[in-house]
N, C-alpha and C positions, 0 to 999 in steps of 0.2 A: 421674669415671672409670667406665667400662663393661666387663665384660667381652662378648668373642662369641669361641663353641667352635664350630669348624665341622665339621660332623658329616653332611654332605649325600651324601657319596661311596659307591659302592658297594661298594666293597673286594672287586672281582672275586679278588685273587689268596688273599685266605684261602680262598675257596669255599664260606663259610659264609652260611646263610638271614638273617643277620641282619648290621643293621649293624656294623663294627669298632668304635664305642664302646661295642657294647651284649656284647664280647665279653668272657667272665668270667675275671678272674685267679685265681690259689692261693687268694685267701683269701677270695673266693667274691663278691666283689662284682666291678662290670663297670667297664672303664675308667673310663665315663663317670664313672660314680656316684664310683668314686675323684677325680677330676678335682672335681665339685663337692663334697665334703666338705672336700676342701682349702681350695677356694676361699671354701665357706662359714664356715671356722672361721676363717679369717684375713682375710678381706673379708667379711666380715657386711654390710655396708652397699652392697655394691657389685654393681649391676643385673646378670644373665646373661642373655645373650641366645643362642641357641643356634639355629644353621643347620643346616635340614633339607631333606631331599633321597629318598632311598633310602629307603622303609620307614619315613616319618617319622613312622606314627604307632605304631611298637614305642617310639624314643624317645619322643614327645610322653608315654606311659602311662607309661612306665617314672621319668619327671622329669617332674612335672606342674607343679612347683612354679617353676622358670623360664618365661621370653619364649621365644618362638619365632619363628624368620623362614622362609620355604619358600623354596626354590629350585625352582621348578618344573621350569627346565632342566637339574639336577642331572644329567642322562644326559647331554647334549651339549655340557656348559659344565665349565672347571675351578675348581679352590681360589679363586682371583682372585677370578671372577664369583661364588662365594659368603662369601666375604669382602666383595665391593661393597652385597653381600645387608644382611651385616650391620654395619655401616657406617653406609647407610643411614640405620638407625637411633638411633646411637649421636650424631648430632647434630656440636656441637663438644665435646662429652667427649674426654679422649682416652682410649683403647682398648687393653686388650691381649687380644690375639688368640692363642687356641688351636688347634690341632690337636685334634678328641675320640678321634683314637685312639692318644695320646702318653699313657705311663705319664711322672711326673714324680715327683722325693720333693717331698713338702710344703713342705721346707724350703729349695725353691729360691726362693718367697714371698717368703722374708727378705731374700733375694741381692736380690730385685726393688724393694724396698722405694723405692729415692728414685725410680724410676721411677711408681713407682704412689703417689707420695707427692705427685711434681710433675704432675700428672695430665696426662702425655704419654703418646702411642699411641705404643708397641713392642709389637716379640716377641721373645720368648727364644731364641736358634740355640745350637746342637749345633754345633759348628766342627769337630767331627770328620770324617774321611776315610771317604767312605760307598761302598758299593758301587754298581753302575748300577741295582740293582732298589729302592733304598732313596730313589733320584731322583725323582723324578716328574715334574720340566721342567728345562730347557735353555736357555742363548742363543742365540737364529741371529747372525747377523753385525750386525747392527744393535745388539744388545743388548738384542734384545725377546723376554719369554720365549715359551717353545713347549715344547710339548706334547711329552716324549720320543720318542711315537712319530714326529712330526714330525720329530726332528732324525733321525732313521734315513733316509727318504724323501729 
């Protein structure tokens, strides 16, 4: 089992100089950091790998202590292409894959367990009813995704 947080995005709509993982919650630590304390206390044994993109070296300092993959095209490519990033590397391990600017409780870990027990690659969905700004891609008619702003054009 591996994980990979993909973290490469710009996060044009908060407006902030800094990446969305590196953005700090109430109690004063930043998504990211929340994200791998989690993942550190309850998979101690299990590799990070973490997609960078945007200002990838705020992250790379700020978490020195994980892997790292680059996205170079991180400006013209989406989630997917940095997901393929880190993949890549993960071999035949199987993989759960993060979002790094998804606050989670810790103890959804548990919920996850025969997954990351039978070491097959998922991800965890929200099935909840989202607004169009909380979207970030689309189906065209084929069933292949696209880019929101493509499904407008």
């Amino acid at each position: 089992m591996r994980i990979v947080i993909l973290a490469a995005g710009v996060g044009s709509r908060l407006g902030a100089p800094i990446p969305k993982p590196l953005t700090p919650l109430s109690d004063g630590r930043s998504i990211m950091q929340r994200q791998l304390e989690a993942l550190s206390s309850r998979l101690p044994e299990v590799p990070i790998s973490v997609v960078v993109g945007f200002e990838k070296d705020m992250i790379m300092e700020a978490h020195p202590t994980v892997s790292f993959v680059y996205n170079e095209r991180f400006g013209e490519t989406n989630t997917s292409k940095s997901l393929l990033r880190g993949l890549a590397q993960s071999g035949s391990d199987g993989v759960l894959w993060l979002n790094g600017d998804v606050v989670f409780e810790e103890s959804l870990l548990d919920l996850l367990g025969p997954s990351i027990e039978a070491d097959r690659s998922f991800v965890a969905v929200n099935r909840a009813v989202t607004g169009d700004e909380e979207v970030k891609y689309d189906l065209d008619r084929a069933n292949q995704a696209i880019a929101s702003a493509e499904r407008r054009a």
